[in-house]
C-alpha angles and dihedrals in degrees: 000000000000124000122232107272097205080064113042113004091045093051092046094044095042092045087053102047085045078057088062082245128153110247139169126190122200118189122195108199118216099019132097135215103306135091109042106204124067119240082254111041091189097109104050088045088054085045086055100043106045076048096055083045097054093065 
């Protein structure tokens, strides 16, 4: 199942950006929780690479 995202995702994403953090959100509409990846991974390995680049 999928939890609510007004009331989980939103906060996270919006404590993190009041951090003066660096946050994406991808939502996949119409799937749960599972599975994990997206059909195209390319985003969340940019996410991570542009992450490991900033240190």
């Amino acid at each position: 199942e999928v939890v609510p995202v007004p009331d989980n995702t939103d906060l996270f994403e919006k404590k993190i950006l009041e951090a003066g953090g660096n946050i994406k959100v991808i939502h996949k509409p119409g799937i749960g929780h599972h599975p994990h990846s997206l059909p195209d991974p390319t985003p969340i390995v940019q996410f991570i690479l542009n992450a490991v680049n900033m240190k």
